[in-house]
C-alpha positions as CSV (number, residue, x, y, z in Angstrom):
1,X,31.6,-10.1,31.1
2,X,28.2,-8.6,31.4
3,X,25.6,-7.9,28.6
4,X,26.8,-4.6,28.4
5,X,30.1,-4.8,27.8
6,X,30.4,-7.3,24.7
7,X,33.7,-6.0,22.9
8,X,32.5,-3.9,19.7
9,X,31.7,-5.7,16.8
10,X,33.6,-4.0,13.7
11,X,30.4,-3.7,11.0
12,X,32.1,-3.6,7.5
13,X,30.8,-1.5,4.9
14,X,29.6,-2.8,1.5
15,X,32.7,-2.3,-0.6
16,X,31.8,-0.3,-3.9
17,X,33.9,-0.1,-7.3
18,X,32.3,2.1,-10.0
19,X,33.4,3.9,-13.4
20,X,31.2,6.6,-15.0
21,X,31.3,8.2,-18.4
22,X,29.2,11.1,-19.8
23,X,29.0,11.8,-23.5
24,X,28.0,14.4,-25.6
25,X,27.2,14.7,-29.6
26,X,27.9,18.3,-30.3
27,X,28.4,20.4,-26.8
28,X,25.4,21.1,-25.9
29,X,23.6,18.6,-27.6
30,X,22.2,15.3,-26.8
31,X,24.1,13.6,-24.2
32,X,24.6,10.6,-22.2
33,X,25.9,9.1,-18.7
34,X,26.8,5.6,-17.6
35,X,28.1,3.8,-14.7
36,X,29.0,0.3,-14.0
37,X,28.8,-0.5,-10.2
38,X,30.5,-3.9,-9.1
39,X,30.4,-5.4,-5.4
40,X,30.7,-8.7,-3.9
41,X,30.3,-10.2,-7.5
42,X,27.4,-8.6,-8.4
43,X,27.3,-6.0,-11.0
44,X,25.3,-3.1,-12.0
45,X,24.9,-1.0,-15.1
46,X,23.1,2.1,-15.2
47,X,22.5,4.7,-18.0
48,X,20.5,7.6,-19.2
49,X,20.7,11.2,-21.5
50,X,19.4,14.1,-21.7
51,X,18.4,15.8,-25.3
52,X,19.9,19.1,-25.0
53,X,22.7,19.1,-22.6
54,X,26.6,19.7,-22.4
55,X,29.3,16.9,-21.7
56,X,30.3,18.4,-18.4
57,X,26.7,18.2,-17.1
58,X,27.4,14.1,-18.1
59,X,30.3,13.7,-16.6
60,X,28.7,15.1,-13.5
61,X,25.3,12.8,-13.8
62,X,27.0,9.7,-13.9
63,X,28.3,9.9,-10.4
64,X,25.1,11.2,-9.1
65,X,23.3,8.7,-10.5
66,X,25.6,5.9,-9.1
67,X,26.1,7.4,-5.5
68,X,22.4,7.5,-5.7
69,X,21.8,4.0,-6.2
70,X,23.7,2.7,-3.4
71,X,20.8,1.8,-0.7
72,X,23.2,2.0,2.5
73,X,26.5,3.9,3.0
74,X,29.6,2.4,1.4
75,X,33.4,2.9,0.7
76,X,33.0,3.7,-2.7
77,X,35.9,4.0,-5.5
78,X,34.9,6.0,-8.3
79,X,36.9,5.5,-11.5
80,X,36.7,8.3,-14.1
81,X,38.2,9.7,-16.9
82,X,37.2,13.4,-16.2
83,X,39.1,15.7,-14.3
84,X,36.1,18.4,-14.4
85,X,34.7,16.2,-11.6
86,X,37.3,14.6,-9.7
87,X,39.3,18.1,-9.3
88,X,35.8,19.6,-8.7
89,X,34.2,17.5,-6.2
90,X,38.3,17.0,-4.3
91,X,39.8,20.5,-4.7
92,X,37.7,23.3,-5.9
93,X,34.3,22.7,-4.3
94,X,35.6,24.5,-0.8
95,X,36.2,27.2,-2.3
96,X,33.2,27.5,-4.4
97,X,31.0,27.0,-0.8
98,X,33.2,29.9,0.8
99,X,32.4,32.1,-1.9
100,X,28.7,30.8,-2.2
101,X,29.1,29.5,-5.2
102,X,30.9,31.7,-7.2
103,X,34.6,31.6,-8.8
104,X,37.8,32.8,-8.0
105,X,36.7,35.4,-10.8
106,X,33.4,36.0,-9.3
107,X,31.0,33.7,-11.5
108,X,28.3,31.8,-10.5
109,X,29.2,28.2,-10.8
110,X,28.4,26.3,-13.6
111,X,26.2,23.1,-13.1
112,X,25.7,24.8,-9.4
113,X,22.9,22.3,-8.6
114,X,24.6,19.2,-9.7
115,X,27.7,19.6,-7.7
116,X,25.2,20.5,-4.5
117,X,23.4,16.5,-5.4
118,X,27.0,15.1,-5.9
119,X,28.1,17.0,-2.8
120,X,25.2,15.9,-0.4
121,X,25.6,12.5,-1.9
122,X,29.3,11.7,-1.3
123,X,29.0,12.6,2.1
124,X,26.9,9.4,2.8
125,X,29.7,7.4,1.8
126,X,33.2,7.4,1.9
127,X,34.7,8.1,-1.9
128,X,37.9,7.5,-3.5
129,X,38.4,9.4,-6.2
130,X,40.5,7.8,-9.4
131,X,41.2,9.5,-12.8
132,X,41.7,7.0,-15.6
133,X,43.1,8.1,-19.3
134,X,39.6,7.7,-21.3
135,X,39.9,5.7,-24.5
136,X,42.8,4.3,-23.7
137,X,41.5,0.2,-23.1
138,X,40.7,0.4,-19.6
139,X,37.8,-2.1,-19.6
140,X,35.8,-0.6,-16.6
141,X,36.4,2.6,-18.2
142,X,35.7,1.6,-22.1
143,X,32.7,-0.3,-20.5
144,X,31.3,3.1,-19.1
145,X,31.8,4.9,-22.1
146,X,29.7,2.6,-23.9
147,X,27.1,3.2,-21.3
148,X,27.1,6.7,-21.8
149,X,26.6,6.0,-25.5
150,X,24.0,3.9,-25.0
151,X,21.9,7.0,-22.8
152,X,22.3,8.2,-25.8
153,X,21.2,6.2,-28.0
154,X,18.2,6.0,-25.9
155,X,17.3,8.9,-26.7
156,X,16.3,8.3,-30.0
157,X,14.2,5.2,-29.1
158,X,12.5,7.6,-26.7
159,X,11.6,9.9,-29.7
160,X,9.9,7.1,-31.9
C-alpha cells in the first residue's frame, strides 16, 4: 500500500446534547434564555436576558447562544419545550426564504434576524430537533428553565 492510498480514517464528530429555555415576565418584558450543553462528561451552562423583550425572542436566543458556543462542527441534539422554534427552524423557514421573508399572509417575519443567526448557525452542525412537554420534570428541561430564570434574574443584579 503506498502513502497515498491509506484506507480513510472515519473522523467522529464531538457528540452534543443541549436543552434551551427562554422566559419572559410579562410578554414583552424582561426575559431570559438558558441552555445546558453536555458532551463527553463535560457540561456546560449558559444564560442571559434581555430587559424589554418577548418570550418568543427567548426561546429563539437560547439555541443561538448554544450553537454558538460550539468551537468546531458537531451532531447536535437540541431538546426544547417550544414548538415556535423547532416547527420554525424544521418546517416553516423554507417557506419564509421563498417568500423573502414574509408569511403565507404576506407579513414580514417576526424575529427575521434571529432565525437568519439560528439559520446560518445550524448549518455548521448537524441538529436534531426534540420537543419536550415543559414543566413536566424533565430534568434537562426543568434545568433549562431554571437557566432562563436565572438570565433573568440577572437582570436585576445588572441594574444595581
Amino acid at each position: 500500500m503506498t502513502e497515498t492510498s491509506k484506507p480513510a480514517v472515519a473522523i467522529r464528530r464531538p457528540q452534543v446534547t443541549i436543552y434551551t429555555d427562554g422566559a419572559c415576565k410579562g410578554n414583552p418584558g424582561p426575559g431570559g434564555w438558558g441552555a445546558w450543553l453536555s458532551s463527553g462528561g463535560h457540561d456546560k451552562e449558559l444564560f442571559g436576558g434581555e430587559p424589554g423583550t418577548t418570550n418568543n425572542r427567548m426561546e429563539l436566543m437560547a439555541p443561538i447562544e448554544a450553537l454558538a458556543s460550539l468551537k468546531r462542527s458537531c451532531d447536535v441534539v437540541i431538546y426544547l419545550d417550544s414548538e415556535y422554534v423547532r416547527k420554525g427552524i424544521t418546517e416553516w423557514i423554507v417557506n419564509w426564504q421563498r417568500r423573502g421573508w414574509k408569511t403565507a399572509d404576506g407579513k414580514p417575519v417576526k424575529n427575521v434576524e434571529l432565525w437568519q443567526r439560528l439559520d446560518a448557525l445550524r448549518k455548521l452542525h448537524s441538529v436534531d430537533w426534540r420537543w419536550v412537554r415543559g414543566h413536566a420534570g424533565d430534568p434537562g428541561n426543568e434545568r433549562a428553565d431554571a437557566l432562563a430564570n436565572k438570565g433573568v434574574a440577572s437582570l436585576g443584579r445588572a441594574r444595581q
